[in-house]
Residue frames relative to the residue before (quaternion, step in Angstrom):
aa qw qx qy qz dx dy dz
X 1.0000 0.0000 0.0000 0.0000 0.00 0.00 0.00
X 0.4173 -0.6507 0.5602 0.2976 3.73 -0.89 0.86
X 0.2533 -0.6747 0.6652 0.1953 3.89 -1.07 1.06
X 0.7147 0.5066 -0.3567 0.3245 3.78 0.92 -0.14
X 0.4404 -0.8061 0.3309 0.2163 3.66 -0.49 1.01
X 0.6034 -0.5570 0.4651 0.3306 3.51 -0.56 0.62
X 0.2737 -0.6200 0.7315 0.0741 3.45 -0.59 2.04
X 0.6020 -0.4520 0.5994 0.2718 2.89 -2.47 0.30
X 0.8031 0.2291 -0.3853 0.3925 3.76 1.08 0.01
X 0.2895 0.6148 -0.5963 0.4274 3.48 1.06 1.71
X 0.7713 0.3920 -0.2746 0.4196 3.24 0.84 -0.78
X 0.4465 -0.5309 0.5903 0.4126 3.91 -1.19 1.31
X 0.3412 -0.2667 0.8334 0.3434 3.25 -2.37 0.39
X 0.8182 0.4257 -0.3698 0.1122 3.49 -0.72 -0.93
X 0.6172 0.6936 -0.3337 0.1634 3.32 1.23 -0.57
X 0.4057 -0.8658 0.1801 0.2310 3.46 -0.97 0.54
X 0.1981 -0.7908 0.5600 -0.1475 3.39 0.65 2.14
X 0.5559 -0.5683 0.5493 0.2575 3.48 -1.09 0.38
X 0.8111 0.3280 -0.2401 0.4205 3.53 0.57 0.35
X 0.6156 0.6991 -0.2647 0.2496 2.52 1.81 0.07
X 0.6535 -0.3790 0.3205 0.5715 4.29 -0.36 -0.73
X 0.7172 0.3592 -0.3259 0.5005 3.72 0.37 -0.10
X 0.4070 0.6504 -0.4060 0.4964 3.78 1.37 -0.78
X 0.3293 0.9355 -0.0445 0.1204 2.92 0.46 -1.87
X 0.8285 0.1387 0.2172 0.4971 2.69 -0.74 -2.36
X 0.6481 0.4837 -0.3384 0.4812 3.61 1.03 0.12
X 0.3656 0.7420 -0.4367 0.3536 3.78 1.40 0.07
X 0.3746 -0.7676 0.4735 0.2151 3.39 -1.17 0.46
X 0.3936 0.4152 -0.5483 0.6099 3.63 1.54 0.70
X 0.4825 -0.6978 0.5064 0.1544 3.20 -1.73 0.59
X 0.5522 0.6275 -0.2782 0.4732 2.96 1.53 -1.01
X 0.7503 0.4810 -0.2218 0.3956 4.04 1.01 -0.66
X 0.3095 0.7284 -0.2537 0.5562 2.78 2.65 -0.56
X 0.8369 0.2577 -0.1732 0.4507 3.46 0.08 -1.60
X 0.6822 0.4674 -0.4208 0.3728 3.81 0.68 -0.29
X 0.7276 0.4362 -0.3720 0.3767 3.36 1.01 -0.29
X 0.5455 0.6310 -0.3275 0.4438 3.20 1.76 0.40
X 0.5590 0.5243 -0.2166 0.6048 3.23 1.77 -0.11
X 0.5225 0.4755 -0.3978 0.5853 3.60 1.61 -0.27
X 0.7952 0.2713 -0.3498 0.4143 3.74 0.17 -0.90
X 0.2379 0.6619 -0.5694 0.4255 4.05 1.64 0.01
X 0.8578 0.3786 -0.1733 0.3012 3.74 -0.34 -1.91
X 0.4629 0.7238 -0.3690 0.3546 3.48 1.46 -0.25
X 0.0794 0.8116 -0.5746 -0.0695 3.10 1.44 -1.44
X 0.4080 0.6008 -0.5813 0.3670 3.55 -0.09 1.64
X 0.3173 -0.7846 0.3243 0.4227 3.71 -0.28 0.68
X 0.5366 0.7115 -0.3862 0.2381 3.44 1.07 -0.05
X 0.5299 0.5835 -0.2503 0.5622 3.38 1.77 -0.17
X 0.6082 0.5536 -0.4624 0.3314 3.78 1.15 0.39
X 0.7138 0.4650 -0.3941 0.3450 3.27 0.99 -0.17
X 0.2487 0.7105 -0.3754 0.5407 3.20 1.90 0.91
X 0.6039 0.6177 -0.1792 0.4709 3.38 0.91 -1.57
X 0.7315 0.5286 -0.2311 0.3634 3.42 0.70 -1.97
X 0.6790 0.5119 -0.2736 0.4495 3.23 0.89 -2.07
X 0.6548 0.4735 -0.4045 0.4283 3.93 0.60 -1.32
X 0.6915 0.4719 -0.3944 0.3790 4.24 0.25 -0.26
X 0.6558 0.5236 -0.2371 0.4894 3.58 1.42 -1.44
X 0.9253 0.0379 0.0945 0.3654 3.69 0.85 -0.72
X 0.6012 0.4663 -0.5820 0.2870 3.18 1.04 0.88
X 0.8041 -0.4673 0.1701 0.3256 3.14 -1.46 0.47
X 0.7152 0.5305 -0.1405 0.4329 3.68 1.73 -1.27
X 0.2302 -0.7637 0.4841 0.3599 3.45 0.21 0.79
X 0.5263 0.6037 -0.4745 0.3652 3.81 0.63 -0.15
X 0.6251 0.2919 -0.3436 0.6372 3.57 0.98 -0.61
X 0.2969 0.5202 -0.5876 0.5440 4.11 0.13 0.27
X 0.8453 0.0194 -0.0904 0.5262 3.56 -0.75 -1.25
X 0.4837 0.3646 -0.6804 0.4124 3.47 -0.39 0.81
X 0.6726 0.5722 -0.2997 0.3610 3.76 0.59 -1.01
X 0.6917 0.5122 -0.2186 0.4597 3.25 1.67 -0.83
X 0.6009 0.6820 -0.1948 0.3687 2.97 1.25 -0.42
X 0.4567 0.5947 -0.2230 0.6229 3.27 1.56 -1.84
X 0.8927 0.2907 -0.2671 0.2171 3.57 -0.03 -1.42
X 0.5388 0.5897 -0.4697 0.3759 3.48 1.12 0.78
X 0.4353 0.6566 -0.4489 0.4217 3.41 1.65 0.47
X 0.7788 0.3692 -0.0893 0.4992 3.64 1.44 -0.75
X 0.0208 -0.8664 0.4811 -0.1324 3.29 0.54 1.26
X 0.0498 0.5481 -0.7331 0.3996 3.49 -0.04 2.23
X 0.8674 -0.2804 0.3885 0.1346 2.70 -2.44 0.38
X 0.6725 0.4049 -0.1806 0.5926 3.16 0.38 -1.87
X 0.7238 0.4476 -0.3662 0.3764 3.76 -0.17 -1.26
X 0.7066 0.5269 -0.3275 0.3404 3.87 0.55 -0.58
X 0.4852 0.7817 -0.1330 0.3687 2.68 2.02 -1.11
X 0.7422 0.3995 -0.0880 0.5308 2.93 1.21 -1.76
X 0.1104 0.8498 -0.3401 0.3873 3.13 1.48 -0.24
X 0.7536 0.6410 0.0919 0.1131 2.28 -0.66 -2.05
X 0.7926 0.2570 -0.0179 0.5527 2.74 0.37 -2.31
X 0.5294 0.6489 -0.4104 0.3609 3.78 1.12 -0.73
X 0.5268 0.6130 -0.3830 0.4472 3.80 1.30 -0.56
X 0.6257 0.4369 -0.4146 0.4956 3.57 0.90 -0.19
X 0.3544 0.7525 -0.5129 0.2123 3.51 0.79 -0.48
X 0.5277 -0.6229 0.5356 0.2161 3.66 -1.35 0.78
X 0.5967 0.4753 -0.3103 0.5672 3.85 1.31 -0.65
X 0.2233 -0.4890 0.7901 0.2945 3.68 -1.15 0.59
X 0.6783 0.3325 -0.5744 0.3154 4.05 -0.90 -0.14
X 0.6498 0.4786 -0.3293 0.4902 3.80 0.75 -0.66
X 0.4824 0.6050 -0.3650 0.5177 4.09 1.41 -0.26
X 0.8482 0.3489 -0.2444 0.3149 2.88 0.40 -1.60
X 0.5762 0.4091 -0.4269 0.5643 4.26 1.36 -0.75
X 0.6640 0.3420 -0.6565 0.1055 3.62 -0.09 0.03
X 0.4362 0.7062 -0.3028 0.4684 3.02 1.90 -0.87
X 0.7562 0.3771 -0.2753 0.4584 3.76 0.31 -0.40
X 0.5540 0.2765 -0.3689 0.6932 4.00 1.08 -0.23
X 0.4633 0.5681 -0.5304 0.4258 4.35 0.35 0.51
X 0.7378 0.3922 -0.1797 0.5191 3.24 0.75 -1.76
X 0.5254 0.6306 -0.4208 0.3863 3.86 0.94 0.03
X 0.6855 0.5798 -0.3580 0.2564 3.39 0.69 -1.13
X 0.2856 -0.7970 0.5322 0.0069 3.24 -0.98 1.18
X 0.5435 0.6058 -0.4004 0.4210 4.15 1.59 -0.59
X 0.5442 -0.5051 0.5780 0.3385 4.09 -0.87 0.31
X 0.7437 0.4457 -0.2172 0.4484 3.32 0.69 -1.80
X 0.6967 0.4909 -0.3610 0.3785 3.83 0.57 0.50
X 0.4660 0.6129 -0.4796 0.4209 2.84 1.63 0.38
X 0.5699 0.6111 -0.4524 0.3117 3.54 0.62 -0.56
X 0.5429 0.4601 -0.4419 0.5461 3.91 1.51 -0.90
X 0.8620 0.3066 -0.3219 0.2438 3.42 -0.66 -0.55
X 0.4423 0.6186 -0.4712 0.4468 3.13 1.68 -0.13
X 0.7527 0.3701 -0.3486 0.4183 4.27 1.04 -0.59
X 0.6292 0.4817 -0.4958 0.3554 3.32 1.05 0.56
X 0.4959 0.6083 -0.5423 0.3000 3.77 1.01 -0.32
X 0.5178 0.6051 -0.4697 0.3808 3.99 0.56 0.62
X 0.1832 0.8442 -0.3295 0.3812 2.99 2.01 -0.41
X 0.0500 0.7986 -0.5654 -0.2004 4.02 -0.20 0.41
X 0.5365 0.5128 -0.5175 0.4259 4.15 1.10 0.27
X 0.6214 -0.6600 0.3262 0.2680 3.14 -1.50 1.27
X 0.6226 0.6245 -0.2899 0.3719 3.46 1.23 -0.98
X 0.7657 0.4482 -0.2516 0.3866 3.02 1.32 -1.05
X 0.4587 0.5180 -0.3240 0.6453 3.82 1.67 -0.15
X 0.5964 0.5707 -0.2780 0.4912 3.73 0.36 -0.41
X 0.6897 0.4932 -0.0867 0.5231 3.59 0.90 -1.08
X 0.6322 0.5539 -0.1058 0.5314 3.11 0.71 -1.70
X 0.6787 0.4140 -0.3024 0.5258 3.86 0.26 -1.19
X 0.7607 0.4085 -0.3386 0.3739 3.72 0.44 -1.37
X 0.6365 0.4947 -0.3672 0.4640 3.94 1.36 -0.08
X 0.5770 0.5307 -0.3425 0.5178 3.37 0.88 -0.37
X 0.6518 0.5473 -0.3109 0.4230 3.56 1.03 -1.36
X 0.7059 0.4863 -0.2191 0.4660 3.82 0.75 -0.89
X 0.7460 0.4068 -0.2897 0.4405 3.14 1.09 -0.73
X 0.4324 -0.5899 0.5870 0.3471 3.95 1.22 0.14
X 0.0552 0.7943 -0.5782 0.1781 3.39 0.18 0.83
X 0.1530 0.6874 -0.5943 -0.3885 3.60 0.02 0.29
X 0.2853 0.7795 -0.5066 0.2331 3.93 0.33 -0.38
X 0.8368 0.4450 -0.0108 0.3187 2.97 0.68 -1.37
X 0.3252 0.6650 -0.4639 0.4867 3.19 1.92 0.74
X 0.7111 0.4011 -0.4482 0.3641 3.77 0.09 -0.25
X 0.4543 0.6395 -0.4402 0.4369 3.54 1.09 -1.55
X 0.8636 0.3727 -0.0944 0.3263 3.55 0.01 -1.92
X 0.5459 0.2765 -0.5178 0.5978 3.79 1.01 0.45
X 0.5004 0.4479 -0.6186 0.4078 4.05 0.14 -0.25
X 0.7674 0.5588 -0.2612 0.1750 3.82 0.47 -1.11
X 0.4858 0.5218 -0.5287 0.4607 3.39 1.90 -0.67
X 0.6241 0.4884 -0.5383 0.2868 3.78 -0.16 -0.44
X 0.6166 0.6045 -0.4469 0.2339 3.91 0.21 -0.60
X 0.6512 -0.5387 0.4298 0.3177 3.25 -1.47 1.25
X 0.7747 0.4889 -0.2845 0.2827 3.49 0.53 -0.15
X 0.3631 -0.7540 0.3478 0.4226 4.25 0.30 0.94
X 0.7471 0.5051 -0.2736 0.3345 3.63 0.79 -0.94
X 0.5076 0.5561 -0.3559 0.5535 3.64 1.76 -0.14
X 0.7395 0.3597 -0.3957 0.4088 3.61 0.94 -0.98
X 0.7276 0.3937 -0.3203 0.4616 4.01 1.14 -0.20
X 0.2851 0.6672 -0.4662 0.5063 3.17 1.12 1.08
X 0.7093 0.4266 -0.1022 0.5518 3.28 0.51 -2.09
X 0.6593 0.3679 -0.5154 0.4053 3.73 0.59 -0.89
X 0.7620 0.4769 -0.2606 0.3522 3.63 0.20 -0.94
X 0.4356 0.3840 -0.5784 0.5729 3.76 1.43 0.51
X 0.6097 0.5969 -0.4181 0.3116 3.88 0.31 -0.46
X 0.6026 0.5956 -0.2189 0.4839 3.18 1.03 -1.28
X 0.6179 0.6041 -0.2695 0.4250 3.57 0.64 -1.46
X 0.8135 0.3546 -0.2021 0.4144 3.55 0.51 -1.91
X 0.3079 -0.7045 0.6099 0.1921 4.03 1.07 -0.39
X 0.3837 0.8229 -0.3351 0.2515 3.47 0.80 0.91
X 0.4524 -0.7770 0.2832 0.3337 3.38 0.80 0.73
X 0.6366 0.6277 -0.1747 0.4126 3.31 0.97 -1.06
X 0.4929 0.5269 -0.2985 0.6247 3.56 1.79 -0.51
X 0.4644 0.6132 -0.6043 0.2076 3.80 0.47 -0.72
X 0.7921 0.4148 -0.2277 0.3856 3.36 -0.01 -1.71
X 0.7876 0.2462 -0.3325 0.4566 3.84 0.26 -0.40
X 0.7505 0.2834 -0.5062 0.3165 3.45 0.49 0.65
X 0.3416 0.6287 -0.4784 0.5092 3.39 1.33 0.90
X 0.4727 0.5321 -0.2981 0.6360 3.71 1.63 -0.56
X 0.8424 0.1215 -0.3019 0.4294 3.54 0.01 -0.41
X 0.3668 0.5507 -0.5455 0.5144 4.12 0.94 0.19
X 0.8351 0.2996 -0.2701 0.3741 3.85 0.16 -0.94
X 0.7591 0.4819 -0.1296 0.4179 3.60 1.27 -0.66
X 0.6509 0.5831 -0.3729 0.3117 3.28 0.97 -1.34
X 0.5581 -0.7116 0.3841 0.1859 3.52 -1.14 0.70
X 0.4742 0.4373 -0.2054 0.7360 3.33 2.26 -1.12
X 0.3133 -0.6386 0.6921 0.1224 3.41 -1.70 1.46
X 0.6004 0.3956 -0.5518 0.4225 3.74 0.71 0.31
X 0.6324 0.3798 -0.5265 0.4226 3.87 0.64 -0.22
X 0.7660 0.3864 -0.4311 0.2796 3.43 0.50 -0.58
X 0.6439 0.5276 -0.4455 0.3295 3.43 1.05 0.12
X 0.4371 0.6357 -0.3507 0.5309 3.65 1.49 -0.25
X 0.6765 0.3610 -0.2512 0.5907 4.00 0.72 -0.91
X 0.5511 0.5654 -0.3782 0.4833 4.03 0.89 -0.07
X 0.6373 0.5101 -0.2558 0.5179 3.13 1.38 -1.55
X 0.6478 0.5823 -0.3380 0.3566 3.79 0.75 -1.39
X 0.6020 0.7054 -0.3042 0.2180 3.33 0.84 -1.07
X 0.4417 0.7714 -0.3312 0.3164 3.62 1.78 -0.82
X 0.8481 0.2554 -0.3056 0.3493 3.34 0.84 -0.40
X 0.0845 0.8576 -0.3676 0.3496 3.22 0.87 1.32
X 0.3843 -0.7824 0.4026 0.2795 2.91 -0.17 0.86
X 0.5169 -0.4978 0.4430 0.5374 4.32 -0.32 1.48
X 0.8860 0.3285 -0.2593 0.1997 4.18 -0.53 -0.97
X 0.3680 0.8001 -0.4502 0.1472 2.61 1.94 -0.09
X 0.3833 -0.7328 0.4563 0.3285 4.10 -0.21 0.51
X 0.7574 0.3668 -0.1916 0.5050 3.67 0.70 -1.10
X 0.5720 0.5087 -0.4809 0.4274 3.59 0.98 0.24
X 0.6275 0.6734 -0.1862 0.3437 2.96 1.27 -1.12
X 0.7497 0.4242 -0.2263 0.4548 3.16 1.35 -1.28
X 0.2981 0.6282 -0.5396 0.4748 3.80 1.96 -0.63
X 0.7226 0.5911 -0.3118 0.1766 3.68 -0.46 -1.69
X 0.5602 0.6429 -0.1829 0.4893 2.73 1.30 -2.14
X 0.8205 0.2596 -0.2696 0.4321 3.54 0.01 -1.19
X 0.5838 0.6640 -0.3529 0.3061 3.92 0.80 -1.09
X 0.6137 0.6738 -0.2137 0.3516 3.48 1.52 -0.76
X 0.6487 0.3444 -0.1565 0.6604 2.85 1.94 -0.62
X 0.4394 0.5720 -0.6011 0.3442 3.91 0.84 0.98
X 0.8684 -0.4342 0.2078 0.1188 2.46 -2.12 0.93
X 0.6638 0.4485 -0.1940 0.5662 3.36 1.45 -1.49
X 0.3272 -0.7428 0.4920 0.3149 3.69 -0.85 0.34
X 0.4845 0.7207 -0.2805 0.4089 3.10 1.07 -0.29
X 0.7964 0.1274 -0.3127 0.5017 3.23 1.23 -0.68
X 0.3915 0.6465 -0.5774 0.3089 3.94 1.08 0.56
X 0.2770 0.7821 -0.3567 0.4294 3.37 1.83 -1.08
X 0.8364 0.1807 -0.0562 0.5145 3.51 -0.39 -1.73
X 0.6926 0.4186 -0.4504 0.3771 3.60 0.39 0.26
X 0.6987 0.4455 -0.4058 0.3855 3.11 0.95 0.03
X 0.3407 0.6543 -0.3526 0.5757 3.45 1.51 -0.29
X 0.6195 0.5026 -0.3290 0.5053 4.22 0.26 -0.68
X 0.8320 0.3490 -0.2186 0.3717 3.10 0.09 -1.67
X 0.4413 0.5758 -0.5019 0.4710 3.67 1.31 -0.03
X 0.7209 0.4745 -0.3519 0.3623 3.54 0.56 -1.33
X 0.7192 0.4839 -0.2389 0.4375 3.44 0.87 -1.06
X 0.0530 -0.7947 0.5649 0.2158 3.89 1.61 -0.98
X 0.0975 -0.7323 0.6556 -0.1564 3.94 0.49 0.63
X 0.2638 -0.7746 0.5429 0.1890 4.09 -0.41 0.35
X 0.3399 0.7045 -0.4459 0.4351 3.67 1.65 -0.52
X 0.9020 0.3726 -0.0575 0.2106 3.21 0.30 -1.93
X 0.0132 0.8833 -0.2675 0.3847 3.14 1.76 1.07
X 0.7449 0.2645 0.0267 0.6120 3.40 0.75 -1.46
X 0.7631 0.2246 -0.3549 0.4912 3.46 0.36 -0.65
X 0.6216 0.5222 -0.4603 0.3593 3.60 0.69 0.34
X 0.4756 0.6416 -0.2863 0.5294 3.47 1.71 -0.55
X 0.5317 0.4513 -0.3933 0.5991 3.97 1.35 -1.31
X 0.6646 0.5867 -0.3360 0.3181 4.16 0.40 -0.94
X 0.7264 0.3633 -0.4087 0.4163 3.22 1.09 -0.50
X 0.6117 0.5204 -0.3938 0.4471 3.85 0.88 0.67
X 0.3780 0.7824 -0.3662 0.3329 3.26 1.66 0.57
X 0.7189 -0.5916 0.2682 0.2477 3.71 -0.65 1.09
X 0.6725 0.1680 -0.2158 0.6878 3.40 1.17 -0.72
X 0.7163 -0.3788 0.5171 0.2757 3.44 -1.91 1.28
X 0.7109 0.6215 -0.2756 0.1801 3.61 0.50 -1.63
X 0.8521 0.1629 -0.2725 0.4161 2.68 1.17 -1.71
X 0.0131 0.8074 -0.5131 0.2910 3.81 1.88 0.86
X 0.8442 0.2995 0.0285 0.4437 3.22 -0.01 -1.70
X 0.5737 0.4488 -0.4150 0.5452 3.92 0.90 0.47
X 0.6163 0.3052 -0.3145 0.6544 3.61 1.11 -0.60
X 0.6060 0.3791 -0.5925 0.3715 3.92 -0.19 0.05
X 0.5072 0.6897 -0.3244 0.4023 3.72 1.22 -1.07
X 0.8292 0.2755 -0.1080 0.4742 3.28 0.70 -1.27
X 0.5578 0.5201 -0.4381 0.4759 3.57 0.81 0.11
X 0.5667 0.4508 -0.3824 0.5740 3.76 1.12 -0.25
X 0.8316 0.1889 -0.4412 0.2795 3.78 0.34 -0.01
X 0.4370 0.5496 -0.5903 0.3982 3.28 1.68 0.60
X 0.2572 -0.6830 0.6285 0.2691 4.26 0.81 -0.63
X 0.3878 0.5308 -0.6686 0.3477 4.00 0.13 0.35
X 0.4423 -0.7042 0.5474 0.0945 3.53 -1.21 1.28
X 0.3929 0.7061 -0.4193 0.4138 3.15 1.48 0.12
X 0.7553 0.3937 -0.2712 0.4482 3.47 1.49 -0.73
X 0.1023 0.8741 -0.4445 0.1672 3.60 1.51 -0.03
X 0.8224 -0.0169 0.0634 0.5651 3.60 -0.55 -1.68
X 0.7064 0.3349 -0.5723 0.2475 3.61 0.27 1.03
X 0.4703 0.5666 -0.3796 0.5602 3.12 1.49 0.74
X 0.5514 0.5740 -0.3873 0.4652 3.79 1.48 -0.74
X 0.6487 0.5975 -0.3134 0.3520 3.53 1.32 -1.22
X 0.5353 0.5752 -0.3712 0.4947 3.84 1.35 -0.83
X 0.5139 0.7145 -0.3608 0.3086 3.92 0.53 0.09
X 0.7312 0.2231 -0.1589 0.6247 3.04 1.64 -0.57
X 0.2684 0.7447 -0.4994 0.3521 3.49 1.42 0.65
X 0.6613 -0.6117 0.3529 0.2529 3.64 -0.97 0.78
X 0.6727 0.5904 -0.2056 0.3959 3.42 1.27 -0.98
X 0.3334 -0.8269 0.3299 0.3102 3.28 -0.08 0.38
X 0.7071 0.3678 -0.2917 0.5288 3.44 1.36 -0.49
X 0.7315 0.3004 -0.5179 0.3263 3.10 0.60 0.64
X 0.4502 0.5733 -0.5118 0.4547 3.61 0.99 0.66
X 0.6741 0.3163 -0.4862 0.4573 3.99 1.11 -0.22
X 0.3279 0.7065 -0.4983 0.3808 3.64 1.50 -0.22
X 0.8743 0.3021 -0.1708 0.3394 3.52 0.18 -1.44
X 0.4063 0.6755 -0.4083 0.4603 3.30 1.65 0.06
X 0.8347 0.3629 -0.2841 0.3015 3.20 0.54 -1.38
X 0.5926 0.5455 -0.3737 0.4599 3.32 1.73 -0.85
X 0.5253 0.5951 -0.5049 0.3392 3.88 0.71 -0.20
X 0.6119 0.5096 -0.3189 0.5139 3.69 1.15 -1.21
X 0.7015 0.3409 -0.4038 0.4781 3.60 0.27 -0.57
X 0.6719 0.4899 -0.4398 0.3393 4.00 0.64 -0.18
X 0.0909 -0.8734 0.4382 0.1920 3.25 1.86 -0.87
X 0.3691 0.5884 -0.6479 0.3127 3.95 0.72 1.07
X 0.2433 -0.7513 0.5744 0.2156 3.03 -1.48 0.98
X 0.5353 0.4370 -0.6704 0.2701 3.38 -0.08 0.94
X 0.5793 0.6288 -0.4655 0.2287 3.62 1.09 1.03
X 0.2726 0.8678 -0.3470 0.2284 3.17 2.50 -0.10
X 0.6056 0.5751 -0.3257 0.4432 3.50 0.93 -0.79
X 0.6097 0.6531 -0.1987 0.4029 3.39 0.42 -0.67
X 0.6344 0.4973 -0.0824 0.5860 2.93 0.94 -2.33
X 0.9359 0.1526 -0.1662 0.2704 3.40 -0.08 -0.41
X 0.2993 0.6324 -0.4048 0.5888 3.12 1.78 0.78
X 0.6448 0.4143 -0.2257 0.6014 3.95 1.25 -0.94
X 0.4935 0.5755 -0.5157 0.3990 3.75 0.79 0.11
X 0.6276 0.4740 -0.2837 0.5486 3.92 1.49 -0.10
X 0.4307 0.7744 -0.3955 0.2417 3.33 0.88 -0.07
X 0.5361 -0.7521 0.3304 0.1943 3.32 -0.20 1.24
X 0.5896 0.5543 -0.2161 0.5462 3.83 1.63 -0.50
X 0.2442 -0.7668 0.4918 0.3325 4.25 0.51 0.96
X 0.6085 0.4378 -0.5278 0.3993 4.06 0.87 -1.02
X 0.5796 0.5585 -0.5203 0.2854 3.95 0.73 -0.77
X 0.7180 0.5405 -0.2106 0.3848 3.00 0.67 -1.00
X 0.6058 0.6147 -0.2816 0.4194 3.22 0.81 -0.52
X 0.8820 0.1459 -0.1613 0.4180 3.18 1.06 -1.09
X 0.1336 0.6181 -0.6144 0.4718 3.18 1.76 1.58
X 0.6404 0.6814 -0.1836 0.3032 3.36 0.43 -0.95
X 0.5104 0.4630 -0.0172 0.7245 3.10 1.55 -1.02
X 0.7092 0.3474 -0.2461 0.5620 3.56 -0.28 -0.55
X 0.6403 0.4609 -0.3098 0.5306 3.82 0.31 -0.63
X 0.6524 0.3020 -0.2785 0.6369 3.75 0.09 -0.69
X 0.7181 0.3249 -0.4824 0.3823 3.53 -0.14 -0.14
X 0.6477 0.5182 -0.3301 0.4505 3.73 0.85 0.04
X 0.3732 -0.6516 0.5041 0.4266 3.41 1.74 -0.40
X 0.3331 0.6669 -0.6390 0.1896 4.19 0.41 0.51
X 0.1286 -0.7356 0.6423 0.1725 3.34 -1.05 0.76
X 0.6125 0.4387 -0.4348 0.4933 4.08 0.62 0.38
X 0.6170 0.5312 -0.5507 0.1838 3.37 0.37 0.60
């Protein structure tokens, strides 16, 4: 007779005893379904994924589906991504949405190659999904899939694909997402492809001229993000029509072109940015403080130090700032 008692690690979690977690998962109450799927969840053992697999492909509750989908973004193999995958076809948008959320998890290189064979996939959710795993994972692979994709009839596939573009900084994206900045019908893809545009080379001429014109689209939202770019890029063209930007209807995109006229510095933008100082908004009157210090012209000192009274302390603060960058000793 053994005098030594049975430890908890003699005994399998996995084995199949009628009371046990895999037993279990074949009951006909869900609710005992999903807890014993949360028992073999905490085990964290890989033998308990093809548990995982079978509970997405075939049980009956779509709640266990996306609990199953979920677990399986803890276990990032082949086969699991695979299934993945297939779970995007799922009738249940909650079972869509965890596989689609353990997708956007995946963190191996070597899984791009699975999701790279599903972007043939013709359901939107499942190209949608697919793009946002590939998109996280720096895929470079996933540059062709994602220019085939700005064309699709669907908006949330084509700002998918723009934002795998964006991600890789691939040159080869220049020209078709200047194609959707000037064309796209949805102002959230075309602001996202406005946003993509940052890695452009500064001379790039046809980015430059996309920008040029986007500044003057319809949605503010995406003059907003075009003026943000042209800081990044600091093009000199875009001088003036950012200067026309700082009379633009929304505060927002006011203060994205004051932003960005401070990192082109062309003193051309001096006293019509000095003039936003007495503008109602507060952030954009410390906006134009701070971009004055980075222009450092002194025929904006007046100004600067007329806003040293400004009733807002961050305004003031970054008069303050702006002064010492000019070297003022009376402030």
């Amino acid at each position: 007779m053994n005098s030594h008692p049975t430890s908890a690690q003699d005994i399998d979690p996995l084995a199949d005893t009628a009371t046990g977690p895999l037993a279990r998962l074949q009951s006909p109450d869900a609710v005992v379904r999903r807890i014993a799927l949360l028992e073999l969840a905490d085990l964290e053992i890989p033998d308990a994924v093809p548990a995982f697999m079978a509970a997405l492909r075939g049980d009956a509750a779509a709640e266990i589906r996306a609990e199953a989908a979920a677990i399986l973004g803890a276990w990032e193999r082949d086969d699991v991504v695979d299934a993945l995958c297939a779970a995007l076809l799922d009738q249940d948008d909650e079972v869509r949405d965890a596989a689609a959320d353990s997708l956007a998890g995946l963190q191996q290189p070597s899984s791009g190659a699975v999701l790279r064979r599903w972007v043939q996939q013709p359901a939107p959710a499942v190209l949608r999904a697919v793009l946002r795993g590939l998109r996280e994972l720096r895929y470079a692979e996933a540059l062709e899939p994602a220019l085939d994709a700005l064309a699709h009839d669907d908006a949330a596939v084509r700002l998918e694909a723009v934002s795998v573009l964006g991600w890789l900084r691939d040159e080869r994206a220049l020209a078709p997402l200047i194609g959707r900045v000037a064309g796209d019908v949805d102002p959230v893809v075309r602001r996202t492809a406005v946003g993509a545009l940052g890695f452009a080379p500064s001379g790039d001429e046809a980015t430059v001229h996309a920008l040029l014109a986007a500044l003057r689209d319809d949605a503010w939202r995406v003059r907003e993000e075009t003026a943000e770019t042209l800081g990044k890029l600091r093009p000199q063209s875009a001088v003036e029509p950012l200067v026309a930007a700082l009379d633009d209807p929304y505060w927002q995109v006011r203060l994205r072109a004051v932003r960005a006229l401070g990192q082109l510095r062309d003193a051309r933008a001096a006293l019509p940015v000095a003039a936003l100082l007495t503008h109602t908004i507060g952030n954009l009157r410390r906006e134009a403080a701070l971009t004055l210090g980075e222009l450092r012209d002194a025929r904006t000192l007046p100004a600067l130090r007329d806003a040293l009274l400004d009733q807002d302390p961050d305004v003031r603060k970054a008069v303050r700032i702006a002064l010492t960058q000019m070297g003022d000793e009376q402030r």
